[in-house]
C-alpha positions in Angstrom: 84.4 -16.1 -77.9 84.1 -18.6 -75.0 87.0 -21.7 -75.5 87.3 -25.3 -73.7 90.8 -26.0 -72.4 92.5 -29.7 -72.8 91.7 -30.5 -69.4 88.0 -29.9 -69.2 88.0 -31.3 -73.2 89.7 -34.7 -71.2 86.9 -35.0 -68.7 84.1 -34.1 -71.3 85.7 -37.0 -73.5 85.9 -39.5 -70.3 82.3 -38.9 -69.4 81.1 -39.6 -73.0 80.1 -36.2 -73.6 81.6 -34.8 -76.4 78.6 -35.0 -79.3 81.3 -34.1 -82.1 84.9 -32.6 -82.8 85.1 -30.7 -86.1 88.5 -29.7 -87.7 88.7 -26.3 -89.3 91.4 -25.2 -91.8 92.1 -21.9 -91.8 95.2 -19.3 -92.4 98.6 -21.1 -90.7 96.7 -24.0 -89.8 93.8 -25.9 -87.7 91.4 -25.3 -85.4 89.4 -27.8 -83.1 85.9 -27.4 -82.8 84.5 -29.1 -80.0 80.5 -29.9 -79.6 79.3 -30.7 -76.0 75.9 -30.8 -74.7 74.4 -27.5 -76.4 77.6 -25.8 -76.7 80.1 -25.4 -79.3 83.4 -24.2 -77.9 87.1 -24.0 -79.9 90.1 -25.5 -77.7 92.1 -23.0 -76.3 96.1 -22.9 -76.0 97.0 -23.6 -72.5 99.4 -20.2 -71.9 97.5 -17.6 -73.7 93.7 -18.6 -73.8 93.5 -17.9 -77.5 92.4 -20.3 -79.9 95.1 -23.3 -80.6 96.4 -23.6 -83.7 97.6 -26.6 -84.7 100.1 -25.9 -88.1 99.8 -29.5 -88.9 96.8 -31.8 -89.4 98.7 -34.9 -88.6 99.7 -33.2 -84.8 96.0 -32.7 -84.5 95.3 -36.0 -85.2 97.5 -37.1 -83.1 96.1 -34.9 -80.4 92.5 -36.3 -81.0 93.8 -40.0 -80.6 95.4 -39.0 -77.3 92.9 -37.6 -75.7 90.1 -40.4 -77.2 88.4 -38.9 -79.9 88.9 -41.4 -83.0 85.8 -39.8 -84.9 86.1 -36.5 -86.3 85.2 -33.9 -89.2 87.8 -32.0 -91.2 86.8 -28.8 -93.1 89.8 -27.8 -95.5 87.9 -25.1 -97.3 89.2 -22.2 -96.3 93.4 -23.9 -94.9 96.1 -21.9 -95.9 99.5 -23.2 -95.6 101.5 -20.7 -93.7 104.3 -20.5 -96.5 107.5 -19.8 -93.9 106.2 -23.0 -92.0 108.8 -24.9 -91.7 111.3 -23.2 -94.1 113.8 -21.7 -92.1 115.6 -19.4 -95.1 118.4 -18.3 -92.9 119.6 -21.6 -92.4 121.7 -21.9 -96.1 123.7 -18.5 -95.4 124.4 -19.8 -91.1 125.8 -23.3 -93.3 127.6 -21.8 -95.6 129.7 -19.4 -93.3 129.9 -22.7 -91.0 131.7 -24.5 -93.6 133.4 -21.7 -94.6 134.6 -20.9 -91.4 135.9 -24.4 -91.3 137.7 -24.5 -94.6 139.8 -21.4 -93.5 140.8 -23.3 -89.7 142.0 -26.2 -92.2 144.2 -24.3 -94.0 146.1 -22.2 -91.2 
């Protein structure tokens, strides 16, 4: 599948020629569709050409605003919350032996 990166999306956007930008929930997050001209092309991730992800809407968003694109369509219909995103369960058992850890130093 043929992708736009951000800095061709940038110059499409400063020459008025993006026709559209549609949103598109999917497994772990959201996907950018961008219409220009008579092509249709996802954004790509800068390092590995793939199609970005974005986990959360509101970094997209923000993305959009950045680059100049106020106006956009979200399709939710088929998001998926990646459920480990942003749970990190390892973190309560590093804490506890951290505090335990502690407790014994106070008591030598």
């Amino acid at each position: 599948m043929d992708t736009i990166d951000h800095r061709t999306l940038s110059r499409l956007v400063e020459a008025g020629a993006v026709r559209g930008a549609h949103v598109v929930g999917q497994r772990g997050g959201w996907a950018l569709i961008i219409r220009y001209g008579m092509h249709e092309r996802p954004l790509a991730a800068q390092r590995s050409g793939q199609v970005r992800l974005f986990k959360k809407l509101d970094t997209l968003v923000a993305y959009l605003l950045g680059i100049g694109l106020a106006r956009f369509e979200v399709d939710a219909a088929h998001y998926e919350p990646d459920p480990l995103s942003g749970r990190r369960p390892d973190r309560s058992e590093a804490l506890r032996r951290t505090f335990a850890a502690a407790a014994m130093a106070h008591k030598v």
